[in-house]
C-alpha angles and dihedrals in degrees: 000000000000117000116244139171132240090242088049086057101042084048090054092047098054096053094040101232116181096024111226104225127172114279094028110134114220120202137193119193134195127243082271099063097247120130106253107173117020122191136186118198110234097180142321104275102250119257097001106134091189086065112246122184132204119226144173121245100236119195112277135134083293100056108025094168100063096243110182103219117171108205142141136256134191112250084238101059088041092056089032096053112015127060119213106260100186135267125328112264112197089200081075 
């Protein structure tokens, strides 16, 4: 995972780049390089002025199993501690 500041976060985040949009898959990787931890944004939590998004849990090392957990993340974790993968692909 790339090193990055907390004022290079709030900065991205202000200017919204790159924009979270619904269907997006987030990913965080280890030293190594291997996904750890994979999201897909399901929608922008309603009337939530901090920016929370709802995701999907997707299979990764985390959740081997594929469990399907629906749950929510500040804009701010998701941009500190994910990087933007692509597009979801339901093929995958």
């Amino acid at each position: 995972m790339a090193v990055r500041h907390f004022s290079q976060v709030l900065s991205e985040m202000k200017a919204n780049d790159p924009l979270i949009e619904v269907n997006q898959v987030w990913s965080c990787k280890n030293t190594n390089g291997e996904i750890i931890r994979k999201l897909r944004i399901l929608a922008q939590y309603p009337n939530d002025k901090e920016k929370t998004w709802i995701y999907e849990e997707l299979p990764s090392k985390m959740n081997k199993l594929g469990m399907r957990r629906i749950e929510t993340c500040p804009e701010f974790n998701l941009r500190y501690v994910f990087d933007l993968e692509g597009m979801y692909d339901s093929s995958t």
